[in-house]
C-alpha positions in Angstrom: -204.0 -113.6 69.1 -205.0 -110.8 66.8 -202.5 -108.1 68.8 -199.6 -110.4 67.8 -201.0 -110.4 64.1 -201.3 -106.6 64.3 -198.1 -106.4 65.5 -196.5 -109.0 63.2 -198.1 -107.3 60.3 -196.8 -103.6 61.4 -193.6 -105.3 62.0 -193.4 -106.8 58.7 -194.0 -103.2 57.0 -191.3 -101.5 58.6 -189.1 -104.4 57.6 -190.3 -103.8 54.0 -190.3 -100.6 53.6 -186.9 -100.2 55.3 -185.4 -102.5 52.7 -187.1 -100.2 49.8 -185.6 -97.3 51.2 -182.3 -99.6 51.2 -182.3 -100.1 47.6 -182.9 -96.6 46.6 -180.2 -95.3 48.8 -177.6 -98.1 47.6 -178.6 -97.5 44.1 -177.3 -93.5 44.5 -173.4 -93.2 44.5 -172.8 -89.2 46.5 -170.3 -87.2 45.0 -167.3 -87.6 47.2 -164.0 -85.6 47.2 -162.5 -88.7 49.1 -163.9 -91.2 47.0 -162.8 -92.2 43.9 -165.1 -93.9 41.4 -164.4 -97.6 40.8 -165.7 -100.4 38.7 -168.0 -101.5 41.3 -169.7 -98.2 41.7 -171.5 -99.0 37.9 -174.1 -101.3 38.2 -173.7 -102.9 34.7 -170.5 -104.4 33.5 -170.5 -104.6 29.8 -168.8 -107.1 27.1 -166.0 -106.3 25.2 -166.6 -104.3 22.4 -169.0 -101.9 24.2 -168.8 -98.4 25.9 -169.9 -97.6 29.0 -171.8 -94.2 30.4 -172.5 -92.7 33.5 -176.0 -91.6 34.6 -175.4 -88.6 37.4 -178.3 -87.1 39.1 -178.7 -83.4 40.0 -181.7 -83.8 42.4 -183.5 -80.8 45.0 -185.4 -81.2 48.3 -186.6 -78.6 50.0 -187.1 -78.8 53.7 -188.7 -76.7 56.4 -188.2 -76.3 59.9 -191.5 -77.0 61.4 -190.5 -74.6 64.3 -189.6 -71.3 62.5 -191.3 -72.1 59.1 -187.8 -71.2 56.9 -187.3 -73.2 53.9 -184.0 -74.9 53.4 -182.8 -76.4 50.2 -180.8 -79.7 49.6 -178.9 -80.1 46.4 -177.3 -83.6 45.6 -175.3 -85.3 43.0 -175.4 -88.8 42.4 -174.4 -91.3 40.1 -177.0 -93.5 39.5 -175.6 -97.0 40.0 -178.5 -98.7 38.1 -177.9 -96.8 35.1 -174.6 -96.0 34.7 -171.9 -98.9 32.6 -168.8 -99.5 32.3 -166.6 -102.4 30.2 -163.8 -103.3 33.0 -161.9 -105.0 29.6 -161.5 -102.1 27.8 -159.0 -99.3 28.9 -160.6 -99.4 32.1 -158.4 -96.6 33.9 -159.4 -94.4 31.0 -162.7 -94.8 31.4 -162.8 -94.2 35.3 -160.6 -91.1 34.9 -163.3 -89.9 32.1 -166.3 -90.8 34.3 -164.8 -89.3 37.5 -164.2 -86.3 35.7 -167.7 -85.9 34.6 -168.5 -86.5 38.2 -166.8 -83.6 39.4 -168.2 -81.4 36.5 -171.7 -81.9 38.0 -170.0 -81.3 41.4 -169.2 -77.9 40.2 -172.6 -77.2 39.5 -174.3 -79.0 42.3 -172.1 -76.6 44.2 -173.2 -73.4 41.6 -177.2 -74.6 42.3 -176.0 -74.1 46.2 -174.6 -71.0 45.9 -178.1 -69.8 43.6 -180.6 -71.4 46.2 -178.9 -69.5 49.6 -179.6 -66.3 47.9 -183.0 -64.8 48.3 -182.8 -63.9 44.2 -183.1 -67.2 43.0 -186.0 -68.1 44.4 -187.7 -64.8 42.8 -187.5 -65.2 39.1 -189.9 -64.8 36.7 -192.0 -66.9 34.3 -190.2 -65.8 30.8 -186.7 -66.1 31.9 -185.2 -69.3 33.1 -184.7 -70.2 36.8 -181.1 -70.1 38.1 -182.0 -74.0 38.4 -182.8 -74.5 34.3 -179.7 -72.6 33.8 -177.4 -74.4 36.2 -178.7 -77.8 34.9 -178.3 -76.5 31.0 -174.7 -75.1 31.9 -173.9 -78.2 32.7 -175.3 -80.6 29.9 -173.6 -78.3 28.0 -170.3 -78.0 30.0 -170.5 -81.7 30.0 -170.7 -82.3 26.1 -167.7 -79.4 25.6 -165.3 -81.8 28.0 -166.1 -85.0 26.1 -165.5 -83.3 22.8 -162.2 -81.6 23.5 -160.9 -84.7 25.1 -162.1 -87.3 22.8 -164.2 -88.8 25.5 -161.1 -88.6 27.8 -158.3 -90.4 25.4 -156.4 -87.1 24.5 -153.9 -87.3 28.0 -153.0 -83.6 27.8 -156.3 -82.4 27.2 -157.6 -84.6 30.0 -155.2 -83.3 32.3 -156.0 -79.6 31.2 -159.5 -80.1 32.0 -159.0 -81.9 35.5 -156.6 -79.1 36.4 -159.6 -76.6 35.7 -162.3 -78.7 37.2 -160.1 -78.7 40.6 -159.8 -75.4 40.4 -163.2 -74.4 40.2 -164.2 -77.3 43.1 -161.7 -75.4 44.8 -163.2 -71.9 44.3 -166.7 -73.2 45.2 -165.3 -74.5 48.4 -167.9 -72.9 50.8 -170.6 -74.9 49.0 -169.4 -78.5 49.1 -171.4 -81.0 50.8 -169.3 -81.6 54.5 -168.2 -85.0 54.3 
């Protein structure tokens, strides 16, 4: 009797802790050249009246092969599905092209942060000048802020097009350091 309870109490903590590591998988949306972001990808739908934001994540692991001891690091960009809005009654393909766009913007740094961690200089930098990382990430914010302005948080059509012309161009150019889908 108390192997079964053993084994019904292991059994119920991989259950559990397989449907943690559920949620916080199905929470993160991957940057995807194939997929387009929709109205289902943001976890909160607002009421008329109110705009919506995306919350994108930029997030690092390092890994190491535990037979030759050589580091290995994994950049990813999300959306956050718990954190990111959007009001499907108000100009909703607007607002999808506008978020998308943002998306790819981080893409292009995601895929900049690659490029900086394959090279042996990144990962020597010193304490009084920022890490290729803190400039990647502030490159972006600031990238990020430039696109909203110039497009009127993506209702100017022309300037919209201008920058997803650019953006694609640049995803293009950073090819060799896209995530293989």
């Amino acid at each position: 009797m108390r192997i079964s309870i053993g084994i019904l109490a292991l059994l119920l903590s991989f259950v559990t802790s397989s449907s943690q590591a559920q949620t916080a998988t199905t929470d993160l949306v991957p940057w995807s050249a194939k997929h387009r972001l929709t109205v289902n990808d943001f976890g909160v739908k607002l009421k008329k009246g109110k705009t919506g934001k995306a919350e994108f994540q930029l997030a690092t692991e390092t890994r190491t092969n535990i037979y030759t001891h050589q580091k290995r690091i994994i950049v990813r960009n999300n959306l956050v599905r718990s954190a990111s809005s959007i009001n499907p009654s108000q100009h909703l393909p607007e607002q999808l092209r506008f978020q998308q766009t943002l998306f790819d913007i981080m893409e292009i740094y995601a895929r900049q942060l690659r490029q900086a961690t394959a090279t042996s200089a990144a990962a020597t930098s010193t304490q009084k000048s920022p890490s290729a990382e803190e400039r990647i990430v502030a490159a972006a914010a600031k990238r990020r802020q430039r696109y909203g302005v110039e497009t009127q948080y993506g209702t100017l059509a022309s300037k919209q097009a201008t920058w997803e012309k650019k953006v694609k161009q640049e995803l293009a150019a950073l090819q060799s350091f896209a995530v293989p889908e």
